[in-house]
Backbone bond lengths (Angstrom), bond angles and torsions (degrees), N, CA, C in turn:
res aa  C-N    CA-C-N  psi(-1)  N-CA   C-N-CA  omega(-1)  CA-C   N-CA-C  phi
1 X - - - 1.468 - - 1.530 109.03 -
2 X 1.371 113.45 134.76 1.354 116.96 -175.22 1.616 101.41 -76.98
3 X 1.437 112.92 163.71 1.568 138.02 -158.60 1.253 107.21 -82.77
4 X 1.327 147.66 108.05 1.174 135.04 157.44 1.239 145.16 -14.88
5 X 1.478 106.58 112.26 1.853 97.80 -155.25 1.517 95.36 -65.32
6 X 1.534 102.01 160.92 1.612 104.93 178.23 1.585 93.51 -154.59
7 X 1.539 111.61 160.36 1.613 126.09 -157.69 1.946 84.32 -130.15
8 X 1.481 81.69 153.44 1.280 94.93 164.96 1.911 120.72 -86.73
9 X 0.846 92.79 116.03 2.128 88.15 162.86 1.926 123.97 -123.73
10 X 1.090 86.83 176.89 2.013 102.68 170.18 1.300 113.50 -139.85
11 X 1.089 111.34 153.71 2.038 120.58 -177.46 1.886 81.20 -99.46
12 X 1.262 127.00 134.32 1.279 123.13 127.39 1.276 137.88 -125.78
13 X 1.156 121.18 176.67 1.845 119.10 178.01 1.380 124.77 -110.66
14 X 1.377 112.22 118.70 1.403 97.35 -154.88 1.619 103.44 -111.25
15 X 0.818 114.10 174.25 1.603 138.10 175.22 1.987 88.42 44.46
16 X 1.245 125.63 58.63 1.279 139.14 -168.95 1.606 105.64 -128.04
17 X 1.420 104.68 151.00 1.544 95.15 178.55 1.506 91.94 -131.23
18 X 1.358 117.42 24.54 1.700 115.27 162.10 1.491 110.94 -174.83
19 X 1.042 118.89 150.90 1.908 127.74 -167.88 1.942 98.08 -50.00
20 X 1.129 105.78 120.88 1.241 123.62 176.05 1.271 128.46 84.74
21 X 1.388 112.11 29.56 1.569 128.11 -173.25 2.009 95.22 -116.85
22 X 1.062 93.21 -178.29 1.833 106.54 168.13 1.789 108.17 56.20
23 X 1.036 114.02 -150.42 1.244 122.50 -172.88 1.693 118.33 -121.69
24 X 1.511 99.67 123.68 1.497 89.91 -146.13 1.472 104.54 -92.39
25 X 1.440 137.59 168.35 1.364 131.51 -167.74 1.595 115.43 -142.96
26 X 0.993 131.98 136.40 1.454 137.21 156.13 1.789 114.59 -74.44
27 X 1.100 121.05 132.16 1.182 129.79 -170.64 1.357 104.09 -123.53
28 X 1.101 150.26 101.94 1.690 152.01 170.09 1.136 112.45 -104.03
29 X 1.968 105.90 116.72 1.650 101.24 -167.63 1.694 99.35 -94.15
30 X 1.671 117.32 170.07 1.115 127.30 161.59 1.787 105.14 52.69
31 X 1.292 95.04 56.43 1.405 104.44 177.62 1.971 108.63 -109.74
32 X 0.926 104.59 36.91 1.632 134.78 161.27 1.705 107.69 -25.32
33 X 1.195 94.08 -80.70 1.649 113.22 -174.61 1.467 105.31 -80.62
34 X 1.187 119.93 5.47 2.033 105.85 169.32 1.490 116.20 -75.64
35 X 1.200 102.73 126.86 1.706 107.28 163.04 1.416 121.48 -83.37
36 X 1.528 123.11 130.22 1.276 121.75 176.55 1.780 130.97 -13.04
37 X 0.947 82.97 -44.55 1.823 91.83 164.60 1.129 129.02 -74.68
38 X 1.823 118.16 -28.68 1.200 108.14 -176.15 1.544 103.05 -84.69
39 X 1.335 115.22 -21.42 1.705 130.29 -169.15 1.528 76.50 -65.29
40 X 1.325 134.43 -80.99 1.288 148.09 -151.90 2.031 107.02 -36.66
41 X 1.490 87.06 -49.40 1.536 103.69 -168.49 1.940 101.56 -66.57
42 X 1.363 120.11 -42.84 1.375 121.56 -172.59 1.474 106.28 -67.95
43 X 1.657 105.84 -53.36 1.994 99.02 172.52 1.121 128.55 -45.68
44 X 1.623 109.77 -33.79 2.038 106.78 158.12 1.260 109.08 -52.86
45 X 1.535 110.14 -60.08 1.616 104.96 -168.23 1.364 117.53 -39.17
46 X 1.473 111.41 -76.52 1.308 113.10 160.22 1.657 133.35 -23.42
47 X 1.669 118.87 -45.67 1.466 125.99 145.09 1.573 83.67 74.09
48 X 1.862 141.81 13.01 0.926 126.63 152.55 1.583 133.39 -53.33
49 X 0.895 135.66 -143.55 1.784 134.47 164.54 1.530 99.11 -104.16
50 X 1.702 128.83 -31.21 1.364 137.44 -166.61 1.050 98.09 -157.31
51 X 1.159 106.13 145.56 1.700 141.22 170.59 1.652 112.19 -125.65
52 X 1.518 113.86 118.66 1.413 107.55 161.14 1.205 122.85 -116.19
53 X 1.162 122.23 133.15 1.673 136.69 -173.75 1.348 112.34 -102.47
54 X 1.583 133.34 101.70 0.937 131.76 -178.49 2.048 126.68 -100.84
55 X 1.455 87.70 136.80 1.696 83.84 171.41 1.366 126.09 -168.80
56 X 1.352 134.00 -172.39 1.140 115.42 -169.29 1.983 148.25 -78.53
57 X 1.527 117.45 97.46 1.180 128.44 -146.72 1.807 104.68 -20.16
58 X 1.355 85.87 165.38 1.847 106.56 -160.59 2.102 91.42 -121.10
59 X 0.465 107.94 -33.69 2.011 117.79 -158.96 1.559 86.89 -79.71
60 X 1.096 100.86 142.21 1.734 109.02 177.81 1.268 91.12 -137.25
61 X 1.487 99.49 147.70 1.553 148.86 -171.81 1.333 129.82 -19.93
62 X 1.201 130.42 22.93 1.640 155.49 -141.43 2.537 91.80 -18.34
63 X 1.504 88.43 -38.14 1.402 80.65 -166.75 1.583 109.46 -85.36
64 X 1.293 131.74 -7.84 1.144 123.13 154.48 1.526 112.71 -131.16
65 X 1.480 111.84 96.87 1.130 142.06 148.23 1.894 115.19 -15.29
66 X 1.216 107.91 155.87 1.408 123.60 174.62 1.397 121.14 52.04
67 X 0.993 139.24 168.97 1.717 138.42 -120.95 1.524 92.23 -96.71
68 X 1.463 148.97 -36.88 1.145 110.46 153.16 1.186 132.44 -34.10
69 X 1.238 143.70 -38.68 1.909 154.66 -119.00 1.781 92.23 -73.74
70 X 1.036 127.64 142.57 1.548 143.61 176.79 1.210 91.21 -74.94
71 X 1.715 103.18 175.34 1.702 100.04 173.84 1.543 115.42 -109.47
72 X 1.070 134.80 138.50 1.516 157.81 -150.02 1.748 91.24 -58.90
73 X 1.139 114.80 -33.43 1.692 122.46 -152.23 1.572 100.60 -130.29
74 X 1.324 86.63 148.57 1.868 96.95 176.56 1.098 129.47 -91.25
75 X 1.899 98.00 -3.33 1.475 105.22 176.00 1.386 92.74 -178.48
76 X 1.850 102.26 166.86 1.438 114.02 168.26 1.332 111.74 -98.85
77 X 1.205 129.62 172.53 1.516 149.21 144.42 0.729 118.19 -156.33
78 X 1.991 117.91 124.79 1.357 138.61 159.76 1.470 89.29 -80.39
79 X 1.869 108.69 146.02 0.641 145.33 157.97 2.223 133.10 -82.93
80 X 0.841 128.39 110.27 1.805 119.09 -178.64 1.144 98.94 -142.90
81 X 1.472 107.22 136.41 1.728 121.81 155.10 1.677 97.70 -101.06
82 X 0.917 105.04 179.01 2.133 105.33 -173.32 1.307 116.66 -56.79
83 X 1.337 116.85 -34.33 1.509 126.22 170.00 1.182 124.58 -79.96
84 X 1.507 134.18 -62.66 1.689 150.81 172.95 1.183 130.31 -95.15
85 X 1.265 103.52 147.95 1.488 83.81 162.89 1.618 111.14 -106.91
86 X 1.778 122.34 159.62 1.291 133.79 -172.71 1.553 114.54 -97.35
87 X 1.213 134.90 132.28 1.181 122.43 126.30 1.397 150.77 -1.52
88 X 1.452 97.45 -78.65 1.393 98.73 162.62 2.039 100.61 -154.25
89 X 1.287 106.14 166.74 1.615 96.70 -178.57 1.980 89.67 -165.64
90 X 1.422 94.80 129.97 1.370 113.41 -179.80 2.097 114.59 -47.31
91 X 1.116 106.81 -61.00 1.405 121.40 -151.17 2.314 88.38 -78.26
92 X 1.379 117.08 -45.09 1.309 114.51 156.45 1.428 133.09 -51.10
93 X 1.451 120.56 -32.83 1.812 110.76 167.52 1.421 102.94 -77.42
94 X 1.221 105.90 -42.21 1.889 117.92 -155.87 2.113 88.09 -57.01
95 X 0.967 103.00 -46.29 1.519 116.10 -155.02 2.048 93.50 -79.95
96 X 1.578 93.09 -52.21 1.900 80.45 175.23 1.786 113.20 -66.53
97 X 1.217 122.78 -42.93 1.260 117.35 -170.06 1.936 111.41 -51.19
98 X 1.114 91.36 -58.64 1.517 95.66 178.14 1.381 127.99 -61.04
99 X 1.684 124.26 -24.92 1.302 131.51 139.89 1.570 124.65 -29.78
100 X 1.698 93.88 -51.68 1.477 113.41 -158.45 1.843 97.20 -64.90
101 X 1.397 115.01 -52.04 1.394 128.79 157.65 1.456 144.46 -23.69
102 X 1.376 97.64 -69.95 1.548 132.93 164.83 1.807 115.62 -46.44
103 X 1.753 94.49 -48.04 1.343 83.90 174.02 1.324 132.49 -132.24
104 X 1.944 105.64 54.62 0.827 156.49 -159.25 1.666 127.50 14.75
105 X 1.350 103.35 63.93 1.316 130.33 -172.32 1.234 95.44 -74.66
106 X 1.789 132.30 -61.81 1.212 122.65 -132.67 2.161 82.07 -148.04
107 X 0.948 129.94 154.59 1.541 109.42 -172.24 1.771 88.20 -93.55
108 X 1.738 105.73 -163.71 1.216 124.13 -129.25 2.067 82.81 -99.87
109 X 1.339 116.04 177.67 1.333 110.08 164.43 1.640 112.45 97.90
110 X 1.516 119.05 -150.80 1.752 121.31 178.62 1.226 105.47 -54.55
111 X 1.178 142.14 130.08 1.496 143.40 170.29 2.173 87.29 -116.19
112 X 1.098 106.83 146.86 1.674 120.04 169.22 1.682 96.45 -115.01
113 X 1.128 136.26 137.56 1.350 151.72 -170.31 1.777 104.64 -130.36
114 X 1.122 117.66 120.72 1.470 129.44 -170.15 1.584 87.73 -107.73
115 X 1.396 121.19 117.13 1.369 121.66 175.87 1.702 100.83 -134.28
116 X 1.391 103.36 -167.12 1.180 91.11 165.40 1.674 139.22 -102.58
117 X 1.764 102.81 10.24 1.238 107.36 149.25 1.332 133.52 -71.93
118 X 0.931 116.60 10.57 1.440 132.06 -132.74 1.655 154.41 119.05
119 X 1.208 124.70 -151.79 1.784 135.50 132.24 1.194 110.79 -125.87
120 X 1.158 99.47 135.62 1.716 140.29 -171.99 1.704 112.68 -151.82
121 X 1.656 86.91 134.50 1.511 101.90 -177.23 1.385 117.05 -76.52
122 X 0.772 121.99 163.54 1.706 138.66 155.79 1.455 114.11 -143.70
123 X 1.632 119.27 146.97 1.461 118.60 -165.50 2.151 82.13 -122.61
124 X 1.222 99.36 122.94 1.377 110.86 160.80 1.278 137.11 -134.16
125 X 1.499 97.52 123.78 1.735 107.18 168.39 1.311 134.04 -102.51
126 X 1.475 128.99 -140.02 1.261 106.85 -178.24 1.492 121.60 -105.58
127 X 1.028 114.23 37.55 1.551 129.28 169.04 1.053 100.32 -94.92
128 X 1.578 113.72 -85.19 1.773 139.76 -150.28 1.384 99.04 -157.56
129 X 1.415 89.42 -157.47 1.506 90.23 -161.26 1.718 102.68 -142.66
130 X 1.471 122.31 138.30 1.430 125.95 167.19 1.835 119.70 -77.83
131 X 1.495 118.11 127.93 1.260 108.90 -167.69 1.416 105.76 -112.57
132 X 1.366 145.22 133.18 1.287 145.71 176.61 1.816 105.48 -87.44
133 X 1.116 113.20 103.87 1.495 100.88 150.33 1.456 158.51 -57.71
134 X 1.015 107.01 158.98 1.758 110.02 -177.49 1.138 109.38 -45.35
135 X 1.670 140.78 174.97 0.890 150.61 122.04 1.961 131.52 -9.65
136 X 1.242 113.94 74.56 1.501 124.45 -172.44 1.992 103.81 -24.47
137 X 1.421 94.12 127.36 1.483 98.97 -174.95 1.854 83.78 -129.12
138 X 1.500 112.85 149.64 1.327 137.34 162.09 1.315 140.44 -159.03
139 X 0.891 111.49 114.70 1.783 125.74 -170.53 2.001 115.78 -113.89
140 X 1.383 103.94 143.66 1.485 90.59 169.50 1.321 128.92 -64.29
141 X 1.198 129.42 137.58 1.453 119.03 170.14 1.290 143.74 -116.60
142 X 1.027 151.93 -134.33 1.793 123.48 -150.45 1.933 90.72 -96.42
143 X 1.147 135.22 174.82 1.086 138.88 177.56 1.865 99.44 -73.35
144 X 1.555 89.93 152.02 1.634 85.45 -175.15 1.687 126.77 -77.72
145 X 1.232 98.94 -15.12 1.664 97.77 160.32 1.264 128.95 -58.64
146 X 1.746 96.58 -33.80 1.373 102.24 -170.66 1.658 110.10 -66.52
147 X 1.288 95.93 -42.70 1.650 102.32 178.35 2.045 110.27 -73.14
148 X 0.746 94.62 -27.21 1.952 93.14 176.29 1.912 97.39 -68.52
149 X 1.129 104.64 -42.59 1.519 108.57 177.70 2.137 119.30 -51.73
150 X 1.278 59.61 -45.60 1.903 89.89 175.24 1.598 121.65 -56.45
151 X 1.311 103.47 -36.82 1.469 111.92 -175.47 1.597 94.37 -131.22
152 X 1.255 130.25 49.67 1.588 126.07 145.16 1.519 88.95 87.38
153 X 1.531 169.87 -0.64 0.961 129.36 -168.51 1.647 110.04 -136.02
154 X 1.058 142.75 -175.22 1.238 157.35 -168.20 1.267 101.95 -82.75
155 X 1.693 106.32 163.89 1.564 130.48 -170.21 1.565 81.96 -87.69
156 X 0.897 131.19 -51.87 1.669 139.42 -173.02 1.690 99.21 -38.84
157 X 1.198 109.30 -53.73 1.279 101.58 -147.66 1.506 119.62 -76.85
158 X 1.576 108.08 -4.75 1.485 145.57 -176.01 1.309 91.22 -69.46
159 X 1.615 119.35 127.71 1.632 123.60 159.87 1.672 130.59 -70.45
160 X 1.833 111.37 -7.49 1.042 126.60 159.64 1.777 99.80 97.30
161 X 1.318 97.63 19.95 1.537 98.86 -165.30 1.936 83.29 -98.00
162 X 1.578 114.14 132.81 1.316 117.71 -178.40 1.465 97.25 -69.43
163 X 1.969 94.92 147.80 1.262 100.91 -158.98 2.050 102.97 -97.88
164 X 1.276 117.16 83.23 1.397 111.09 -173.30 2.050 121.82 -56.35
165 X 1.106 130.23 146.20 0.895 138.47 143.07 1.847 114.01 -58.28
166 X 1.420 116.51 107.56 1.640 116.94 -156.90 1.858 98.06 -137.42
167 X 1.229 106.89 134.63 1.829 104.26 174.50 1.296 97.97 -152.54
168 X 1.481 107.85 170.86 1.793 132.53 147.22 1.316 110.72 -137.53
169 X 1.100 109.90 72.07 1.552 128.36 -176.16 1.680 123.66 100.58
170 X 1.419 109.31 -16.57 1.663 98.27 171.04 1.774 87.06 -142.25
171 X 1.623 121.08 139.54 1.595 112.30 -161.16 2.089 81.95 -107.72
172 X 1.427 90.48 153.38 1.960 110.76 -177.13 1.416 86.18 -119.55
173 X 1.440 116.51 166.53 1.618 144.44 145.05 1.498 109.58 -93.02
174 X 1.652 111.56 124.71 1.771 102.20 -150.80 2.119 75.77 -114.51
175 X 1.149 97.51 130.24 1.959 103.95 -173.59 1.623 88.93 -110.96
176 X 1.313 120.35 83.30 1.777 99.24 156.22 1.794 132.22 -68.64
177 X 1.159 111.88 132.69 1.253 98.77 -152.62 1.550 91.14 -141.18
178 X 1.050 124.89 168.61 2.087 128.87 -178.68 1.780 106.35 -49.41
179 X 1.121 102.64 150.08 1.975 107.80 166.79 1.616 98.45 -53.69
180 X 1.447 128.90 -56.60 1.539 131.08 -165.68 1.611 100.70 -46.27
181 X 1.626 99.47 -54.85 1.915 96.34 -167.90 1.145 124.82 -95.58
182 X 1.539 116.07 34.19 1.533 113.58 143.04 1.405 136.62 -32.62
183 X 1.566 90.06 -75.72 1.006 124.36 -163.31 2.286 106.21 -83.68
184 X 1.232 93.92 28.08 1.791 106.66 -178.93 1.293 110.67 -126.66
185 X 1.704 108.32 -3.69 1.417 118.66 -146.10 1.944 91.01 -76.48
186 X 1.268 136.22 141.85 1.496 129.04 -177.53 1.946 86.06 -149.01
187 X 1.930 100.48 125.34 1.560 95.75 171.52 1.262 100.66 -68.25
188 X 1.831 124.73 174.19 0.897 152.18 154.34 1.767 101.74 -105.89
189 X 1.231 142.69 112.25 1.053 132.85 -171.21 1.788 106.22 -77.27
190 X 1.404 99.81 -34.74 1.651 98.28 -168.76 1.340 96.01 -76.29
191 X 1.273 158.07 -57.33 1.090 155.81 141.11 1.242 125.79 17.68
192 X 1.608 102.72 -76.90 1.237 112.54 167.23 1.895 142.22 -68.08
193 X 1.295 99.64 -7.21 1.081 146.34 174.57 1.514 124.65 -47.18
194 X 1.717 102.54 -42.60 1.471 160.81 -130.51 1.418 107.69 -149.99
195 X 1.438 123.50 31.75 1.720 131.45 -164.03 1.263 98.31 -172.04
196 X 1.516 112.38 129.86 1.355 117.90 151.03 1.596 132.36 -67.87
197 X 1.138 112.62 77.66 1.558 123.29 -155.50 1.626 109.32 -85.34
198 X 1.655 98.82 -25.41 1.720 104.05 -153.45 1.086 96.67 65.25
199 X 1.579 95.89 -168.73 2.133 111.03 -178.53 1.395 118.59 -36.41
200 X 1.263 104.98 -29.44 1.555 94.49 173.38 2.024 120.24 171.56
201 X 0.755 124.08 -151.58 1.741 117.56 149.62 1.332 122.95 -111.35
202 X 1.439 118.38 160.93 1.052 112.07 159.30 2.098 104.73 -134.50
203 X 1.071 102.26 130.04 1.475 133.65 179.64 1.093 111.93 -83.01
204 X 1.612 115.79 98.18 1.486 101.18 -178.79 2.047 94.52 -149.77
205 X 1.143 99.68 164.07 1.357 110.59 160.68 1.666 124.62 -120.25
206 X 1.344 145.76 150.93 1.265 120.17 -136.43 1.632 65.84 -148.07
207 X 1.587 87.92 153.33 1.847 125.19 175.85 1.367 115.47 -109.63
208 X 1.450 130.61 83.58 1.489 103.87 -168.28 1.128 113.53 -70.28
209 X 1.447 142.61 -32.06 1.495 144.11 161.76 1.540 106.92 -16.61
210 X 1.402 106.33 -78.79 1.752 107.68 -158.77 1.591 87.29 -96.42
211 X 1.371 146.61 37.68 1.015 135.34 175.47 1.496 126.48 9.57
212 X 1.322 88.68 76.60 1.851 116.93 -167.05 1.507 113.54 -133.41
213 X 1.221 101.83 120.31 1.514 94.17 173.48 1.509 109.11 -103.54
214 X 1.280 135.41 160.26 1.696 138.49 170.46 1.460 98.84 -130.05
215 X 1.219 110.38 108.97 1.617 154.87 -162.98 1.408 118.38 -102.22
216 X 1.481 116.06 104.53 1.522 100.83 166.64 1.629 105.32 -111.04
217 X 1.426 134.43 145.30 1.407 111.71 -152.34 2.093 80.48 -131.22
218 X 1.428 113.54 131.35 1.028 118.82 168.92 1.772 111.88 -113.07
219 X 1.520 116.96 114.36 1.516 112.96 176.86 1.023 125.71 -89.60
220 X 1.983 137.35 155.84 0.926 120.38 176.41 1.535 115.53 -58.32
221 X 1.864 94.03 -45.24 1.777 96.00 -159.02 1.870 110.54 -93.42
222 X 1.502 101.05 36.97 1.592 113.27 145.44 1.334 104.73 -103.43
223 X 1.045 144.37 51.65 1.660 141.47 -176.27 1.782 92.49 38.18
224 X 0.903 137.54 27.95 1.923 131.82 179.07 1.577 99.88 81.09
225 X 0.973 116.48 13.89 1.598 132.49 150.26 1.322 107.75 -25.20
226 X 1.705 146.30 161.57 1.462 151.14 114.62 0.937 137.40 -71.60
227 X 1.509 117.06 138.22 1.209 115.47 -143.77 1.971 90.62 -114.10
228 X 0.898 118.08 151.17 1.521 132.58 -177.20 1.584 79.85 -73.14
229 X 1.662 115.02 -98.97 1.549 115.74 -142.08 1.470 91.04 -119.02
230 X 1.352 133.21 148.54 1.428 122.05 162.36 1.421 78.54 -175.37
231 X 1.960 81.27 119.22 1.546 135.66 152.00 0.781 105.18 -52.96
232 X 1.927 159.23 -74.52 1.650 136.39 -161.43 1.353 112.78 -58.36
233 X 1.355 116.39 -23.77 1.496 111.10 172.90 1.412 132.79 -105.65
234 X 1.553 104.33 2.93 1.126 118.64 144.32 1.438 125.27 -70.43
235 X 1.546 117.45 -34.02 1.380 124.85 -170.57 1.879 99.88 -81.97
236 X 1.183 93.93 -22.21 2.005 89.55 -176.25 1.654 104.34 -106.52
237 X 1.324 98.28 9.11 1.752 89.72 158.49 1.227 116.65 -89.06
238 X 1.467 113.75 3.89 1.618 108.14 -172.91 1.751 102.71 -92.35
239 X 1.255 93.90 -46.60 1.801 115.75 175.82 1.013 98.90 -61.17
240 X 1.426 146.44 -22.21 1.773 142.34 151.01 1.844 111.63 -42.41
241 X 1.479 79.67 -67.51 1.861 92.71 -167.72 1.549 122.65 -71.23
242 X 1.000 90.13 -16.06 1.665 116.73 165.48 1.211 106.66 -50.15
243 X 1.513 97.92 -73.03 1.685 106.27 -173.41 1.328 111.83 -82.19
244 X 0.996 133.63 9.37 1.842 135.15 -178.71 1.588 80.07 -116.83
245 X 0.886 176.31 1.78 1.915 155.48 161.41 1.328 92.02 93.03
246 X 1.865 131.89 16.15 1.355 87.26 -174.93 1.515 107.05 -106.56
247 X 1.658 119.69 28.41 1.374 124.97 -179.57 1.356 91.30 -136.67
248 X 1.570 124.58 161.53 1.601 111.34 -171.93 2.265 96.12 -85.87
249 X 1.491 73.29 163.17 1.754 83.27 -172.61 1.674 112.33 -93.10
250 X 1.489 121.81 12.29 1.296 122.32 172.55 1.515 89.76 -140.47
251 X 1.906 107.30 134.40 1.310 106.62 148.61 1.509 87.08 109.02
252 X 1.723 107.54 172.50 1.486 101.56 178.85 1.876 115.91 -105.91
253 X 1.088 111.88 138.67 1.455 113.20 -175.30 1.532 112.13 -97.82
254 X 1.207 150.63 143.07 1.437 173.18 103.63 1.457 94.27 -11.80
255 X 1.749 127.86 127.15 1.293 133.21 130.02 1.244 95.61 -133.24
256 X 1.574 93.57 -170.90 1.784 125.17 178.52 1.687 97.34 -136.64
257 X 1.472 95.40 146.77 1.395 115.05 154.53 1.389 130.82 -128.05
258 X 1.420 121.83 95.10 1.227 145.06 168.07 1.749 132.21 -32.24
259 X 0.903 135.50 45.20 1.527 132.85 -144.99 2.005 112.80 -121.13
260 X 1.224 115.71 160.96 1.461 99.79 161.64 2.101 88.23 103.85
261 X 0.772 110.31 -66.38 1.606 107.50 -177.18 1.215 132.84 -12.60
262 X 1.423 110.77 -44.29 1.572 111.47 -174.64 1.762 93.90 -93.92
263 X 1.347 136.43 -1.81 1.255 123.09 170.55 1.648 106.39 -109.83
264 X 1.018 113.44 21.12 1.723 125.58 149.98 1.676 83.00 82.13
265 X 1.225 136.73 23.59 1.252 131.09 150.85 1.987 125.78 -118.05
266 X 1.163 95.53 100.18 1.697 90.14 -179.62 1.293 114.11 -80.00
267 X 0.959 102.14 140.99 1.745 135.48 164.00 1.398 138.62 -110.67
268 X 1.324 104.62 139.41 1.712 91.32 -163.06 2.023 88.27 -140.35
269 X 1.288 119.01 123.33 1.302 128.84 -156.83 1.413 96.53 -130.37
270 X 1.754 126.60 76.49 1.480 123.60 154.27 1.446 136.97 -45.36
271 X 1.058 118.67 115.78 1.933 104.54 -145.16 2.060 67.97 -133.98
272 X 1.747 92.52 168.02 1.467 121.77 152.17 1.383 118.31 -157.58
273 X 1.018 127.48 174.54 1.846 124.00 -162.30 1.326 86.89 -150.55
274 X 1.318 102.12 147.77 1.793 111.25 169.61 1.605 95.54 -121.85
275 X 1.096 108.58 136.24 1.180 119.38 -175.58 2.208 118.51 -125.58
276 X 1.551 144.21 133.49 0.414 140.07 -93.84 2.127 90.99 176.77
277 X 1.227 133.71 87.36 1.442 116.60 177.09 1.608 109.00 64.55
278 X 1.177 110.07 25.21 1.355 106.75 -164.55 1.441 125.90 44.57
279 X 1.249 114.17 73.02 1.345 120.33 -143.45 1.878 85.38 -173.50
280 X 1.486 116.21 129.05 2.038 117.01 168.79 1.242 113.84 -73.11
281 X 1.028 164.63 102.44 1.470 151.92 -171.69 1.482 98.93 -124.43
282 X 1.515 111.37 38.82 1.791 113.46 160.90 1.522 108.85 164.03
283 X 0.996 130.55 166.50 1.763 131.83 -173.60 1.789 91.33 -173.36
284 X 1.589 89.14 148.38 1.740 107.37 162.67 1.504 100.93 -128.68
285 X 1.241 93.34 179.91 1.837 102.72 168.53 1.317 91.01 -158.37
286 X 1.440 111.96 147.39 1.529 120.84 174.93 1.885 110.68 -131.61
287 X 1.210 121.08 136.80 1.485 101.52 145.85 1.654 94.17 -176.74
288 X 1.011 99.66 -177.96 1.570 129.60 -151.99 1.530 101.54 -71.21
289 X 1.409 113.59 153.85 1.716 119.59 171.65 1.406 117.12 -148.28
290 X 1.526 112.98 134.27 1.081 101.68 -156.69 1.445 98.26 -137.54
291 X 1.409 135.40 119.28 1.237 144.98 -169.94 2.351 112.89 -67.66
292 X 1.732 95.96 135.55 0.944 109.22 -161.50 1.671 114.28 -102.57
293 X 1.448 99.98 -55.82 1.224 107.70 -156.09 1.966 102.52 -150.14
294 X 1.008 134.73 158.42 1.591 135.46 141.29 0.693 128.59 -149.35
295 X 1.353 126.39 170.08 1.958 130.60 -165.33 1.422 105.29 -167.59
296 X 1.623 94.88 -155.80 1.254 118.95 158.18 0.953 118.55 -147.25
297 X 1.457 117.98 139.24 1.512 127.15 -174.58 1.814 115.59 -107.74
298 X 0.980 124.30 132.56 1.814 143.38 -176.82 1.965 76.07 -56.18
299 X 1.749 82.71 166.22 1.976 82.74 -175.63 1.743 81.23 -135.44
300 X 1.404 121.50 128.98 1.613 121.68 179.96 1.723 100.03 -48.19
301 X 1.277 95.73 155.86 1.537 117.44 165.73 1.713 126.47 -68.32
302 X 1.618 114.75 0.89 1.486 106.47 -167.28 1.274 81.65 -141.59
């Protein structure tokens, strides 16, 4: 009987500023020949929050046309948490690109990422990696009681700041709520269930001084799970504050996103927003990655 095919991977930590902080990731290289199911079946294994499966881009060259044309992107990545698969997800490119780098797959600098929002750049060095977002999307979203209701806490505890539906490629429900009731915040799944949330919320209370937000981020496709660090909702907290006055509305603004703490993993998510009529018309997120573990993993039979 022939040997069980097996792929190479790495555990890393992303948006971390030391081994076992941030949000940690599975990286599976030369995952070419996986079928949705088998991708599907390994992100359980793994039982991380994300899994990225990397391989060689599919999208050809928009600027030179016809069957010569190169490919637009320097690479693919499917995206999976144990249940779904994603589109696109911050803390998974940030975390594959710099893999891809590190262990010198692809060299250092513009990386193009073929996902399924698209291609989108990221610039990486030898820290981490900078991620460019999607196209700024914004919608109103449920009243903010409704969402304080949603995740265990009071109309009180809401700062009265409207709670928008905000993205650059995956859209959050952004709940500002007091510094005290962060950390009180508990989903209600049926609740939430029953809300136009997009992917999910994010719970935060914001500092305008050190232009810092402290973030607890609940997703749909963690069953309403917490998430350590996540980049798409870091990148659509800017397209939040944008449109609430609490970042200026021309020019590019500097924040942070603070997250991961109360699950004994900190995170620290350098973001900026370009803004435009008072209006986001771009976001990055940056932070650090720091290698964990590697192997090889068996690849299912179906």
């Amino acid at each position: 009987m022939a040997a069980p095919v097996e792929l190479d991977y790495e555990v890393v930590d992303v948006f971390a500023g030391q081994a076992f902080a941030g949000n940690p990731l599975a990286v599976v290289f030369d995952a070419d020949g996986l079928t949705t199911a088998q991708c599907q079946a390994l992100a359980n294994e793994f039982h991380l929050s994300e899994t990225s499966f990397l391989s060689a881009p599919t999208e050809p060259d928009a600027d030179r046309p016809g069957s010569a044309a190169g490919p637009q992107a320097d690479y693919r990545v499917r995206i999976f948490t144990p249940f779904a698969e994603l589109p696109f997800a911050g803390h998974p490119s940030v975390g594959a690109a710099h893999t891809l780098v590190r262990t010198g797959r692809l060299p250092a600098g513009t990386l193009r990422q073929e996902c399924g929002a698209g291609v989108l750049d990221l610039v990486v060095d030898a820290d981490g990696a900078t991620l460019s977002g999607g196209r700024p999307t914004l919608q109103d979203g449920p009243a903010p009681a409704e969402l304080a209701a949603a995740v265990g806490l009071a109309a009180s505890d809401a700062t009265g700041v409207p709670a928008d539906v905000a993205g650059c490629g995956l859209p959050f429900a952004y709940l500002s709520v007091s510094p005290e009731a962060v950390d009180r915040a508990v989903p209600d799944r049926s609740l939430l269930a029953g809300l136009d949330v997009g992917e999910g919320i994010s719970v935060l209370s914001w500092d305008a001084a050190s232009a810092t937000a402290r973030a607890r981020v609940f997703a749909a496709d963690l069953g309403w799970g917490e998430d350590p660090a996540t980049g798409s909702a870091a990148l659509g907290t800017g397209v939040w504050l944008v449109r609430r006055g609490l970042l200026a509305g021309e020019g590019t603004s500097s924040y942070t996103v603070r997250q991961g703490e109360r699950l004994g993993r900190p995170s620290v998510l350098e973001c900026t927003v370009t803004a435009a009529g008072r209006r986001a018309v771009a976001a990055t997120v940056r932070g650090a990655v720091v290698p964990i573990a590697r192997g090889r993993i068996r690849v299912p039979l179906w």
